[in-house]
PDB file as gemmi writes it, atoms N, CA and C in Angstrom:
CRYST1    1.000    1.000    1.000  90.00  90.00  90.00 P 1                      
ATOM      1  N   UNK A   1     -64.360  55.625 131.619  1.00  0.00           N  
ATOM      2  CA  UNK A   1     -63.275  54.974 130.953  1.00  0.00           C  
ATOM      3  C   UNK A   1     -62.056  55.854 130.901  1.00  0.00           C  
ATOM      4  N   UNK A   2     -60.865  55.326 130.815  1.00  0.00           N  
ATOM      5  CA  UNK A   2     -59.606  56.184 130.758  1.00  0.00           C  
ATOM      6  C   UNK A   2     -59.420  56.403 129.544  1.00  0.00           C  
ATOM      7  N   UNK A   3     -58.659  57.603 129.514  1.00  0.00           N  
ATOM      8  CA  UNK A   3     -58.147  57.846 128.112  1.00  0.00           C  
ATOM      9  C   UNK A   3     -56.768  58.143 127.894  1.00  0.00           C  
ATOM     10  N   UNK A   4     -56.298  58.126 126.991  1.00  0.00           N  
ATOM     11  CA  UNK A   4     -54.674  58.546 126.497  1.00  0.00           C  
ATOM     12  C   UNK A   4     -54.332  59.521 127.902  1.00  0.00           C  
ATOM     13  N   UNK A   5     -54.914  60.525 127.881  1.00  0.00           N  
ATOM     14  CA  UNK A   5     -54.640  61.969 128.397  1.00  0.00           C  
ATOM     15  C   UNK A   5     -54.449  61.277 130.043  1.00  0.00           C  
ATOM     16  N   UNK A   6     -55.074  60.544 130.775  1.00  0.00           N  
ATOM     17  CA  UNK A   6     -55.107  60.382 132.031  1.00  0.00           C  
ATOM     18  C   UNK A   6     -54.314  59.526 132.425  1.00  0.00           C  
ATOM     19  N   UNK A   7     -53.881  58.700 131.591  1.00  0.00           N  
ATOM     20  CA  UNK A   7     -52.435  57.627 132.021  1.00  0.00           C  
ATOM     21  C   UNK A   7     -51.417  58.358 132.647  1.00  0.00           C  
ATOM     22  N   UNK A   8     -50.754  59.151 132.339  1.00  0.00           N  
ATOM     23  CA  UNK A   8     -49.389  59.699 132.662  1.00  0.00           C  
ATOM     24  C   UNK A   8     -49.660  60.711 134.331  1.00  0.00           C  
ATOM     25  N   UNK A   9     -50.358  61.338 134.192  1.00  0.00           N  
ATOM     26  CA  UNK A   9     -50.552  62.270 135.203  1.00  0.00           C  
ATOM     27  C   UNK A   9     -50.854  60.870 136.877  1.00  0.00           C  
ATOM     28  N   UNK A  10     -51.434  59.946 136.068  1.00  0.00           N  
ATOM     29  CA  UNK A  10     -51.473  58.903 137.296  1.00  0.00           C  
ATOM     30  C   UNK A  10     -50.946  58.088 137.657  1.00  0.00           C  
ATOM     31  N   UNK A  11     -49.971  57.981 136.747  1.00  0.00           N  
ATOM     32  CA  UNK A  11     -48.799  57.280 136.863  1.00  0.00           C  
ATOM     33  C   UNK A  11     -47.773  58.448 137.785  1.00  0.00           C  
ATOM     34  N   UNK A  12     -47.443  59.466 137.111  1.00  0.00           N  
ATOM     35  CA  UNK A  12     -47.252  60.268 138.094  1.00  0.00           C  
ATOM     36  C   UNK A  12     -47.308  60.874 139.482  1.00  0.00           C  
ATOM     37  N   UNK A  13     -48.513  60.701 139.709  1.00  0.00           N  
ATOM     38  CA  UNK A  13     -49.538  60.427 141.329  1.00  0.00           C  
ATOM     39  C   UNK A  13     -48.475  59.277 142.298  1.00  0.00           C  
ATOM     40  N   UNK A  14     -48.854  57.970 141.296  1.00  0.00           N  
ATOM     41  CA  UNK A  14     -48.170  57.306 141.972  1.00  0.00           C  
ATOM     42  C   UNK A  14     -46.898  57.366 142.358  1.00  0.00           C  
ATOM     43  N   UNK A  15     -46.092  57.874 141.592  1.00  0.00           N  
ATOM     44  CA  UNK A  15     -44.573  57.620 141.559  1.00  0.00           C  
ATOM     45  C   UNK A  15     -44.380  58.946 142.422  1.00  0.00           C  
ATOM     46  N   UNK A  16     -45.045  59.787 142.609  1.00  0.00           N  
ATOM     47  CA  UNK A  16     -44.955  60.825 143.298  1.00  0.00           C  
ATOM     48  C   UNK A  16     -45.431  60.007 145.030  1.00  0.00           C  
ATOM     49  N   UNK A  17     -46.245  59.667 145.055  1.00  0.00           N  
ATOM     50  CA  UNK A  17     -46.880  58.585 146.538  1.00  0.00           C  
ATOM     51  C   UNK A  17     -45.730  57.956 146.824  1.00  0.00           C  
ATOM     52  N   UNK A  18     -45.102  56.936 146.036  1.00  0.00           N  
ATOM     53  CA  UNK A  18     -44.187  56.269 146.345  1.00  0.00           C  
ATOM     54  C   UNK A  18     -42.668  56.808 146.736  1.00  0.00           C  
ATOM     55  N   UNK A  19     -42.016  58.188 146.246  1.00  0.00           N  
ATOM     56  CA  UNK A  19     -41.457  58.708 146.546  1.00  0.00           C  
ATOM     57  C   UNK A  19     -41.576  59.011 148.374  1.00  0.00           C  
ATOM     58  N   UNK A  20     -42.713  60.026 148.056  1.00  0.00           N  
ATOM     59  CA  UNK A  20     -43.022  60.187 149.655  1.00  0.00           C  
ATOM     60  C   UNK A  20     -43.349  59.247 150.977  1.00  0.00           C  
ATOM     61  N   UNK A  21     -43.721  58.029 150.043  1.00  0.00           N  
ATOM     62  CA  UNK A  21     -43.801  57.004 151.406  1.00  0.00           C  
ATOM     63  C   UNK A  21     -42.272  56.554 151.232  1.00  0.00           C  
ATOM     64  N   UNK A  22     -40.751  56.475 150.708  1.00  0.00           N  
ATOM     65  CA  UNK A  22     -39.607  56.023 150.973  1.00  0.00           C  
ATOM     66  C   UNK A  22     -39.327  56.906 151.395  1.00  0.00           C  
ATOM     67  N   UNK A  23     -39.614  58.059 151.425  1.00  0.00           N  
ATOM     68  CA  UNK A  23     -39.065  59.302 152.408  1.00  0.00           C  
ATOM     69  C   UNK A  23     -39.158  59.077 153.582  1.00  0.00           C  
ATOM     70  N   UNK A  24     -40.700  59.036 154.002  1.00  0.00           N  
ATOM     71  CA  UNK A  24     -41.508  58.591 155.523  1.00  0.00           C  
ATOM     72  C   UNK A  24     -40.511  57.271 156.470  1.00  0.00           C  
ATOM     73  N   UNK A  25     -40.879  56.381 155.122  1.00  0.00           N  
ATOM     74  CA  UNK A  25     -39.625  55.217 155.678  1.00  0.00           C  
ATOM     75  C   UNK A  25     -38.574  55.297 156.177  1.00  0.00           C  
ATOM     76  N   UNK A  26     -37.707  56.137 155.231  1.00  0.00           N  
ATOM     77  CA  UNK A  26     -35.911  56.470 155.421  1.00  0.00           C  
ATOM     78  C   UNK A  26     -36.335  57.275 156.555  1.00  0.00           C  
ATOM     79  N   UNK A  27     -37.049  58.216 156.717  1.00  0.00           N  
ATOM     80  CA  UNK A  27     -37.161  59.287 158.269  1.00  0.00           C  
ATOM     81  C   UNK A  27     -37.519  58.161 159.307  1.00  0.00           C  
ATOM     82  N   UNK A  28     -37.988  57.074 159.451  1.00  0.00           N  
ATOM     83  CA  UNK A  28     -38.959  56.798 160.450  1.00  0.00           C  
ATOM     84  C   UNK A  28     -37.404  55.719 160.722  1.00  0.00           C  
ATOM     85  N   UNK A  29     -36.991  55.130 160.184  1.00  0.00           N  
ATOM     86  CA  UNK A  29     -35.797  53.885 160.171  1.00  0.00           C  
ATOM     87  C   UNK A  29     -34.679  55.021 160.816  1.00  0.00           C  
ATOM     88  N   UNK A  30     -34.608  56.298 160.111  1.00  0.00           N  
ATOM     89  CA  UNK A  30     -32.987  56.969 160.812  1.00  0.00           C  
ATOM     90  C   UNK A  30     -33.623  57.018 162.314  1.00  0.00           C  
ATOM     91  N   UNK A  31     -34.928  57.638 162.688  1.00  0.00           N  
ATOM     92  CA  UNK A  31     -35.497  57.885 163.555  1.00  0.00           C  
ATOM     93  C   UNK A  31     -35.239  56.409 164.862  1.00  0.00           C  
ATOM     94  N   UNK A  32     -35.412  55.267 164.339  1.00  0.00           N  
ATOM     95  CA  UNK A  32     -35.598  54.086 165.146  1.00  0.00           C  
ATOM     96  C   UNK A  32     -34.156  53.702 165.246  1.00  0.00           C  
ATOM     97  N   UNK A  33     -33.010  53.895 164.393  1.00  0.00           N  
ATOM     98  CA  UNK A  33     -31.488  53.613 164.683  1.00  0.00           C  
ATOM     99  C   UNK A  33     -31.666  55.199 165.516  1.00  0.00           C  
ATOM    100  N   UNK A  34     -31.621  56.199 166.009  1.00  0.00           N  
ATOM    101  CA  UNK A  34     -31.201  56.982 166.801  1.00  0.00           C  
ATOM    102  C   UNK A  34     -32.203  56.727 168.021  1.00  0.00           C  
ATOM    103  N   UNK A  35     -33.516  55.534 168.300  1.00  0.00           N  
ATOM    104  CA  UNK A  35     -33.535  55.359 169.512  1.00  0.00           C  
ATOM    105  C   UNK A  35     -32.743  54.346 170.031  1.00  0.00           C  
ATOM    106  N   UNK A  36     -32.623  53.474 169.217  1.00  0.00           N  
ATOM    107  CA  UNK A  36     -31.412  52.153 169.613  1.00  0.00           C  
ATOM    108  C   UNK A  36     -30.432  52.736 170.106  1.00  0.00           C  
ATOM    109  N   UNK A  37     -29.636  53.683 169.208  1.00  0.00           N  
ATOM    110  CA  UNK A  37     -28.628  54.026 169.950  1.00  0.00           C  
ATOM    111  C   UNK A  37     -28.564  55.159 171.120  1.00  0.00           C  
ATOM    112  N   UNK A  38     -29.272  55.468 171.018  1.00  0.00           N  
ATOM    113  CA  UNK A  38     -29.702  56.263 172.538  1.00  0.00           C  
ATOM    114  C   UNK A  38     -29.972  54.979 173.861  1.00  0.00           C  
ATOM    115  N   UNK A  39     -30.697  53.856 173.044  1.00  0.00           N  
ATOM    116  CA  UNK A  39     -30.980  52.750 174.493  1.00  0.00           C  
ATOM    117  C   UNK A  39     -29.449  52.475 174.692  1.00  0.00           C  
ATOM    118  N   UNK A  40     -28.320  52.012 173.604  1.00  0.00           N  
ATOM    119  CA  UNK A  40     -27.606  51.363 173.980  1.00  0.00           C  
ATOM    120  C   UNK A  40     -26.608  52.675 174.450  1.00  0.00           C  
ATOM    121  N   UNK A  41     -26.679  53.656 174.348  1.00  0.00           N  
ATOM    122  CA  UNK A  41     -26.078  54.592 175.231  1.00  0.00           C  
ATOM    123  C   UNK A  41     -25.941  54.556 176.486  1.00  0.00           C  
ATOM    124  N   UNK A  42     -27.606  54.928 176.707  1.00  0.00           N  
ATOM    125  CA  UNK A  42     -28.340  54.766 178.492  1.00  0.00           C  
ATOM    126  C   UNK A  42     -27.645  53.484 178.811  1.00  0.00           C  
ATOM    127  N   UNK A  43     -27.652  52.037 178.164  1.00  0.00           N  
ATOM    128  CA  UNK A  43     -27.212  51.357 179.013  1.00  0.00           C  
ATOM    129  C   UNK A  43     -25.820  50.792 179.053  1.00  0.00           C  
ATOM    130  N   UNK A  44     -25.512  51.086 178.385  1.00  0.00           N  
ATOM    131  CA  UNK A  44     -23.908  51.342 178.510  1.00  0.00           C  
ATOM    132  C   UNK A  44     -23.293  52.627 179.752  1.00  0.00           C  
ATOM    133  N   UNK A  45     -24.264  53.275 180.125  1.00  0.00           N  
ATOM    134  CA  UNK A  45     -23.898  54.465 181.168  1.00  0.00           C  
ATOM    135  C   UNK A  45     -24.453  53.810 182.614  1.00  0.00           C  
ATOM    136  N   UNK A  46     -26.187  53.152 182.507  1.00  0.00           N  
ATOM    137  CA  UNK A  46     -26.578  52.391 183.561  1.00  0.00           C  
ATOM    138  C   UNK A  46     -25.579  50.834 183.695  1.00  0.00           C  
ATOM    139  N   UNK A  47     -24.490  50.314 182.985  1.00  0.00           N  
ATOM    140  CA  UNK A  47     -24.216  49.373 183.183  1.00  0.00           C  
ATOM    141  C   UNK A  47     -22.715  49.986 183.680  1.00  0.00           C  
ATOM    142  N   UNK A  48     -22.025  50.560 183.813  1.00  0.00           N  
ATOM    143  CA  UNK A  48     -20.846  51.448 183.918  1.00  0.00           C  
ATOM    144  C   UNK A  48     -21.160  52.069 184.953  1.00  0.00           C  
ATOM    145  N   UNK A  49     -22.189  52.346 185.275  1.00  0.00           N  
ATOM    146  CA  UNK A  49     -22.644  53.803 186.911  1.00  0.00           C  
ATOM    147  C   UNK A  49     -22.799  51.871 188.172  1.00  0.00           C  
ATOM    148  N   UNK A  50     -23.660  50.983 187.203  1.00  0.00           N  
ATOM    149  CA  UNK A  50     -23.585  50.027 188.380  1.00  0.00           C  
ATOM    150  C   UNK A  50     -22.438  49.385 188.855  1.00  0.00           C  
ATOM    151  N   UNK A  51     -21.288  49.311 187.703  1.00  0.00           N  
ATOM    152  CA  UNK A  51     -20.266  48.258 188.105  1.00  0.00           C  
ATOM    153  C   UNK A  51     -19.110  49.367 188.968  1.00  0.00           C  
ATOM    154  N   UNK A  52     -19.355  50.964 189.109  1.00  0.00           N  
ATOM    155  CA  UNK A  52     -19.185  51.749 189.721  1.00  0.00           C  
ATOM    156  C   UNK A  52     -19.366  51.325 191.431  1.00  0.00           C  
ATOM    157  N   UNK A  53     -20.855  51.551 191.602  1.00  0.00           N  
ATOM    158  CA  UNK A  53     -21.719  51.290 192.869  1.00  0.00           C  
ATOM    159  C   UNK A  53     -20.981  50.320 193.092  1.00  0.00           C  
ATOM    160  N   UNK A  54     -20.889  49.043 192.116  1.00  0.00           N  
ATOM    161  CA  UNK A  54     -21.220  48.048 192.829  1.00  0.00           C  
ATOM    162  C   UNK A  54     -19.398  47.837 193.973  1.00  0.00           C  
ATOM    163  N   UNK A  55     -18.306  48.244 193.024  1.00  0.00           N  
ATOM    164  CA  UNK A  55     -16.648  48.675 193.551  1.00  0.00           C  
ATOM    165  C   UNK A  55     -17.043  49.239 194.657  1.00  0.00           C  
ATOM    166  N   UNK A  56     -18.250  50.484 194.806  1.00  0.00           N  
ATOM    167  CA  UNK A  56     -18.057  51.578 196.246  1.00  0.00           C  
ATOM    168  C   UNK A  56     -18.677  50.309 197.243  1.00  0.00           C  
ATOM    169  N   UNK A  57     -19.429  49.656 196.941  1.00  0.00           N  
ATOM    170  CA  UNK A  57     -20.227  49.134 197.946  1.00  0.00           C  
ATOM    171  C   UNK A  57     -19.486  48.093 198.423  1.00  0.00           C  
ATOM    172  N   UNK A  58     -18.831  47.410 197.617  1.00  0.00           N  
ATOM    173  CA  UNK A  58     -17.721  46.099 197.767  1.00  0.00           C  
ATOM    174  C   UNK A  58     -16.588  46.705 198.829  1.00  0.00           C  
ATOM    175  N   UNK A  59     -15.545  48.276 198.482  1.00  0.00           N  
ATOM    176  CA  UNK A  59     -14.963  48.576 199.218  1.00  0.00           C  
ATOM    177  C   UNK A  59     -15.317  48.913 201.024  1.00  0.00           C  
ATOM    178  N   UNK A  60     -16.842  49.168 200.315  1.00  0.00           N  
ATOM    179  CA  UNK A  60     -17.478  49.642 202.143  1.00  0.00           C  
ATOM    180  C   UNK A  60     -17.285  48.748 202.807  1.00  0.00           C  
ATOM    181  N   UNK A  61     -17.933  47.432 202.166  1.00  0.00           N  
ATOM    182  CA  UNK A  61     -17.822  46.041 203.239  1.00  0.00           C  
ATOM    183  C   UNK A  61     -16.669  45.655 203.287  1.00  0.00           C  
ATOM    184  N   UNK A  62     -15.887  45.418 202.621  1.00  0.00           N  
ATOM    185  CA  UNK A  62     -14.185  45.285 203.125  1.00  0.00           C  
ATOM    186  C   UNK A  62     -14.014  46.380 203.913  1.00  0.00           C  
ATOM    187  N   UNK A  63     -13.908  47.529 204.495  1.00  0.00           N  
ATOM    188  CA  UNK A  63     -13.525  47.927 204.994  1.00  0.00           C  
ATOM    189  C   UNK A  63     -14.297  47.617 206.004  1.00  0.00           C  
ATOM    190  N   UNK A  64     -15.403  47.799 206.555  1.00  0.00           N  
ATOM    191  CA  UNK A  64     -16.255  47.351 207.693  1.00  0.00           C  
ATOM    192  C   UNK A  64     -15.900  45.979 207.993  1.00  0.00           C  
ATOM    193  N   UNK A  65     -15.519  45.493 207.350  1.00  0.00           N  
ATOM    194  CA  UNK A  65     -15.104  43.871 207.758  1.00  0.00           C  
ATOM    195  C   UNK A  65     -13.807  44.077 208.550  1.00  0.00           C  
ATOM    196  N   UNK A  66     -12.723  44.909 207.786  1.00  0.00           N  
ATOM    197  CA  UNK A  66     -11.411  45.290 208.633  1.00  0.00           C  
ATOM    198  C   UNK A  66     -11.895  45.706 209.779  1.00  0.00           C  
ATOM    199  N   UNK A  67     -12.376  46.832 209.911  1.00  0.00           N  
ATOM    200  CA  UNK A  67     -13.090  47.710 211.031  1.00  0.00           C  
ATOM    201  C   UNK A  67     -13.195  46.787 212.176  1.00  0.00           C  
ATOM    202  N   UNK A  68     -14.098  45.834 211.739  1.00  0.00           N  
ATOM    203  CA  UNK A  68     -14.711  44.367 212.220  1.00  0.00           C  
ATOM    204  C   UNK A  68     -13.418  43.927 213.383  1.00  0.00           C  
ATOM    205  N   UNK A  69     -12.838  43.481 212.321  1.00  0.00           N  
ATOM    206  CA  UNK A  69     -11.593  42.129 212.659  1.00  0.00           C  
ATOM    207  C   UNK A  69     -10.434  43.125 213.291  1.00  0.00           C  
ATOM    208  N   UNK A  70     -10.250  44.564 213.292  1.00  0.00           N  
ATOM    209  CA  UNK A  70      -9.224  44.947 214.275  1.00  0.00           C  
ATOM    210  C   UNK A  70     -10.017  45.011 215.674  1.00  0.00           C  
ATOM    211  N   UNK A  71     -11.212  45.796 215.562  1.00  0.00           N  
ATOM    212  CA  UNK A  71     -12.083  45.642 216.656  1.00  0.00           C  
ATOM    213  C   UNK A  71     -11.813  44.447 217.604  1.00  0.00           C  
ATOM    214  N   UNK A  72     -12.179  43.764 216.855  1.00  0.00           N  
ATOM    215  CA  UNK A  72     -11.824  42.392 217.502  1.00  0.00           C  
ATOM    216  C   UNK A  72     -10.434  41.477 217.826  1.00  0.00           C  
ATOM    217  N   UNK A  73      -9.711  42.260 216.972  1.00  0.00           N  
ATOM    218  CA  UNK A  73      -8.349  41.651 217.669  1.00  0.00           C  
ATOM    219  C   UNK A  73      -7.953  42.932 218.972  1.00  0.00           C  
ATOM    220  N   UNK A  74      -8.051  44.057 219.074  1.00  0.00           N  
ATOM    221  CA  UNK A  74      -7.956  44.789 220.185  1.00  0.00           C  
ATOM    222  C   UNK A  74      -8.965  44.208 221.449  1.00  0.00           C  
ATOM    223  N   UNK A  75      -9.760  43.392 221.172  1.00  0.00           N  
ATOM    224  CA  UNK A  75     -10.398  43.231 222.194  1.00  0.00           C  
ATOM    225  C   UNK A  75      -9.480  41.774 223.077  1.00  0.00           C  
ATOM    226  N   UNK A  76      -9.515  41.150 222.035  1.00  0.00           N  
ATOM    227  CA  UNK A  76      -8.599  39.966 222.284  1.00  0.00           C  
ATOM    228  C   UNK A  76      -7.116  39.905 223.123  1.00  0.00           C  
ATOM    229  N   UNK A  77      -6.234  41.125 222.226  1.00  0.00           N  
ATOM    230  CA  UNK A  77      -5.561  41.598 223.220  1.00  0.00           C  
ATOM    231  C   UNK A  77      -5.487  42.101 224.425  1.00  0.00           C  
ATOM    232  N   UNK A  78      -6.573  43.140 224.368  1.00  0.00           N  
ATOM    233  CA  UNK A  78      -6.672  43.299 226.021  1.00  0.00           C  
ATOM    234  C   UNK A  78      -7.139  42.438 226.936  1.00  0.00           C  
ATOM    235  N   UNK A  79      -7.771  41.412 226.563  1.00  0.00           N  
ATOM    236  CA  UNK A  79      -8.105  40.321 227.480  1.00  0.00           C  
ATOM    237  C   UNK A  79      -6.785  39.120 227.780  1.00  0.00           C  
ATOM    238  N   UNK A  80      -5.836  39.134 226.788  1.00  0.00           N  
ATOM    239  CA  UNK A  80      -5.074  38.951 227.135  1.00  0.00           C  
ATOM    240  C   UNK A  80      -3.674  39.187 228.183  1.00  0.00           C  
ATOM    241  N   UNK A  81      -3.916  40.901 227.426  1.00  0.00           N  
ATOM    242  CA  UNK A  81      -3.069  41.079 228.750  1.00  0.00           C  
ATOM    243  C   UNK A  81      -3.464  41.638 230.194  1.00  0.00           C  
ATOM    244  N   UNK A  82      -5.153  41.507 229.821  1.00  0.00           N  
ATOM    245  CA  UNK A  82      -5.621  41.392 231.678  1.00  0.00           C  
ATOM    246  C   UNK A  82      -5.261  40.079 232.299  1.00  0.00           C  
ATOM    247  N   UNK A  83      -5.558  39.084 231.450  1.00  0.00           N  
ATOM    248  CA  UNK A  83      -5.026  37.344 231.939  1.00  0.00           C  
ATOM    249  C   UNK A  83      -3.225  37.754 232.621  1.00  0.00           C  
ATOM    250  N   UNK A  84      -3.155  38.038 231.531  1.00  0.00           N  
ATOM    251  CA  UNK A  84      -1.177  38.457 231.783  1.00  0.00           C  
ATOM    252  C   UNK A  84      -0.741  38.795 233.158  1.00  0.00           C  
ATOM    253  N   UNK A  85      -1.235  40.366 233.537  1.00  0.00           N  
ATOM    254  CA  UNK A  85      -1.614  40.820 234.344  1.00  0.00           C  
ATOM    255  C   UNK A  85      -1.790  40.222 235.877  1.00  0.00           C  
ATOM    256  N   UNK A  86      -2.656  39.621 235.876  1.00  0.00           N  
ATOM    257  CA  UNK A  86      -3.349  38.294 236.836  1.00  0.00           C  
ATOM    258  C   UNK A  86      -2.437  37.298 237.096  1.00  0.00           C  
ATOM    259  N   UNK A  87      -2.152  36.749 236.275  1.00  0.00           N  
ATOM    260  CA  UNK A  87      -1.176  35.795 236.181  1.00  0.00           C  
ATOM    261  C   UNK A  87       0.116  36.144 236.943  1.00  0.00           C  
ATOM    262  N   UNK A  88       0.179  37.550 236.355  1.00  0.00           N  
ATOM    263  CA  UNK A  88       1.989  38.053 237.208  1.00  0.00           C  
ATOM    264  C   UNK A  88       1.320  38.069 238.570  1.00  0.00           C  
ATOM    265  N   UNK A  89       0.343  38.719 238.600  1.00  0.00           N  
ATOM    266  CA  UNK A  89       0.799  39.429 239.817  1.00  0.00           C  
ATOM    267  C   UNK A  89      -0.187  38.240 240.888  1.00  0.00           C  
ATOM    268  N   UNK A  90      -0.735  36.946 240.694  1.00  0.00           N  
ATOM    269  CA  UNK A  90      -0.779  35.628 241.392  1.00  0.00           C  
ATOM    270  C   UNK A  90       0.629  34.877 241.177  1.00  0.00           C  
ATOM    271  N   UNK A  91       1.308  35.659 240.625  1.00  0.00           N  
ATOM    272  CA  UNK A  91       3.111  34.756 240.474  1.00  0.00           C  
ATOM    273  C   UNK A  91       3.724  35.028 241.339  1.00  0.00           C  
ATOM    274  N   UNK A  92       3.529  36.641 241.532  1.00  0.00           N  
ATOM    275  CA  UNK A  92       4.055  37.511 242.463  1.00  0.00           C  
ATOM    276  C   UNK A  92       3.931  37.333 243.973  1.00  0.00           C  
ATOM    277  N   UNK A  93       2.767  37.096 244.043  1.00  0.00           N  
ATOM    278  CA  UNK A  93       2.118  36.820 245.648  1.00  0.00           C  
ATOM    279  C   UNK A  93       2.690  35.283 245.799  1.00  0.00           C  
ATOM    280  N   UNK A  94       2.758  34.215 245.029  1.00  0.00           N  
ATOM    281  CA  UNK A  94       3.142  32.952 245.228  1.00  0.00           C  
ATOM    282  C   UNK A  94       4.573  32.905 245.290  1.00  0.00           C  
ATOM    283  N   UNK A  95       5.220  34.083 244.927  1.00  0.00           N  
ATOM    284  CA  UNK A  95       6.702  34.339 245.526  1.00  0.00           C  
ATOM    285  C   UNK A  95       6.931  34.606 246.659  1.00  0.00           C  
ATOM    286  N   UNK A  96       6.292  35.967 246.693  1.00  0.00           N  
ATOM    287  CA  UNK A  96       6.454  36.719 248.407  1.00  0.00           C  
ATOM    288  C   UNK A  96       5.788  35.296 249.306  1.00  0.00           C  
ATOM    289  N   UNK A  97       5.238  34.294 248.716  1.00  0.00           N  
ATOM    290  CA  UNK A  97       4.655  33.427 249.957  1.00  0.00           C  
ATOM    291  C   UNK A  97       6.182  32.534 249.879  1.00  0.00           C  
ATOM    292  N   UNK A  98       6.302  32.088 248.684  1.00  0.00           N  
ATOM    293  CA  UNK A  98       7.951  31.154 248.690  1.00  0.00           C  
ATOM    294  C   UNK A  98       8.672  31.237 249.388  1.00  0.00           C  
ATOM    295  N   UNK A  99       8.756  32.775 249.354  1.00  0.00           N  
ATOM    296  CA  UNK A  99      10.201  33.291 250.017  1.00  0.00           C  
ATOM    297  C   UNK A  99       9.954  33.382 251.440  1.00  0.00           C  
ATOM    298  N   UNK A 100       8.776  34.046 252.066  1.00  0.00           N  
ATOM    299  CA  UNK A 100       8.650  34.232 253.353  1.00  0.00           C  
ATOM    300  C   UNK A 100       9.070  32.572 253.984  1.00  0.00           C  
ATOM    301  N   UNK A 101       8.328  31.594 253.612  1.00  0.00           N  
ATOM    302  CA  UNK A 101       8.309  29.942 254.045  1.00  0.00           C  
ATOM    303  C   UNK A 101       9.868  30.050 253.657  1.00  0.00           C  
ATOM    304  N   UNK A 102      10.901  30.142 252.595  1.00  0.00           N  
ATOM    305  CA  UNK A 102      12.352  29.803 252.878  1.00  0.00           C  
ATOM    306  C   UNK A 102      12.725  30.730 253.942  1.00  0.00           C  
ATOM    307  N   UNK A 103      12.511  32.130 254.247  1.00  0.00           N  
ATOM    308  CA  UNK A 103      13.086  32.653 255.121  1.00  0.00           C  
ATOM    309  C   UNK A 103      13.498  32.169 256.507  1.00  0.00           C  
ATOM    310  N   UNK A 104      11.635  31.684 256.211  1.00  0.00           N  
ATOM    311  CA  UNK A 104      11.671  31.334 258.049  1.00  0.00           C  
ATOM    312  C   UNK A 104      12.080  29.543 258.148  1.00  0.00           C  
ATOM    313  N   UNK A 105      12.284  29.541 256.773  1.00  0.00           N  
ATOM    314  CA  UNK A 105      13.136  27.781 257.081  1.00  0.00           C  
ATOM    315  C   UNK A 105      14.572  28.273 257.634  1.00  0.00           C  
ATOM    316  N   UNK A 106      15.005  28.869 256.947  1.00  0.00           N  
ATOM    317  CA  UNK A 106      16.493  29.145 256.900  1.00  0.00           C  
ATOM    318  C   UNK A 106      16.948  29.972 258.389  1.00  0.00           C  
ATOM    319  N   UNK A 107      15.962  31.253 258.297  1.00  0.00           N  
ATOM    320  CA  UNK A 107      15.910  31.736 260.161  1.00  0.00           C  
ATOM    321  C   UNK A 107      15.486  31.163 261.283  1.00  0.00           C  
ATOM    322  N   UNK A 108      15.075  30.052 260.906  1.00  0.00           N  
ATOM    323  CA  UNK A 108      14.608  29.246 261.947  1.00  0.00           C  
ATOM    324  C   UNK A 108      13.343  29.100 262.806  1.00  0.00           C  
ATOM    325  N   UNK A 109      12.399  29.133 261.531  1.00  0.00           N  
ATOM    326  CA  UNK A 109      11.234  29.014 261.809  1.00  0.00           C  
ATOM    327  C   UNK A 109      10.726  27.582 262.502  1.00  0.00           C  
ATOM    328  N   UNK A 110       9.861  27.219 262.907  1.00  0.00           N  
ATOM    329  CA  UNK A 110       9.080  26.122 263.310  1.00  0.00           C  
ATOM    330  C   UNK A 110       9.909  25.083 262.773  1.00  0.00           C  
ATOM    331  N   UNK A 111      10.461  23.819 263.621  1.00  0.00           N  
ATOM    332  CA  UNK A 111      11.076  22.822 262.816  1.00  0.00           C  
ATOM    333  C   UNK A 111      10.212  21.460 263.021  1.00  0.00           C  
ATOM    334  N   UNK A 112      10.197  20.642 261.883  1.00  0.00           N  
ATOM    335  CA  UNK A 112       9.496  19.429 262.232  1.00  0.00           C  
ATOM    336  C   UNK A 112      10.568  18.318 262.575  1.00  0.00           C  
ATOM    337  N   UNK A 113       9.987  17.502 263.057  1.00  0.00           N  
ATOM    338  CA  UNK A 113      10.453  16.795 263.602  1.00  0.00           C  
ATOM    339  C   UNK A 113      10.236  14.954 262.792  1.00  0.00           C  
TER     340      UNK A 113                                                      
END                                                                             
């Protein structure tokens, strides 16, 4: 059975327990807000390093795309002015043929009749 004498000291116990488990608490809660903010650190750094990457990788392919499309307009051009080229110089020969046929109209080549 309890007596006068043993009330207080166990009341004490307790209030002493209860102290130390809001301690445990308040440590374990600061403890769990400093991993949160450590996650939302990391991903605030992993979300900032990707939208990084993601600019380098965007600029690569635009530029490889330019790369691309001058490539390809130099090619275009030079096929053009091989056509060019061709063109003159079948203009050229269809002159020297013009002219030889007026020459010999005019010098008195072959006459029809």
């Amino acid at each position: 059975m309890m007596n006068a004498d043993s009330g207080p000291p166990l009341l004490e116990a307790v209030r002493r327990k209860e102290a130390e488990v809001k301690r445990r608490l308040a440590a374990e809660r600061e403890a769990l807000e400093a991993l949160v903010a450590e996650a939302e650190r990391q991903a605030s750094e992993q979300l900032s390093a990707a939208e990084i990457e993601g600019r380098r990788l965007g600029d690569a392919q635009r530029h490889a795309a330019h790369v691309e499309a001058e490539r390809e307009a130099q090619m275009i051009l030079a096929r053009a002015s091989a056509e060019a080229e061709m063109l003159q110089r079948a203009g050229e020969q269809q002159m020297a043929a013009a002219v030889a046929r007026a020459v010999a109209l005019v010098v008195g080549g072959p006459r029809e009749a």
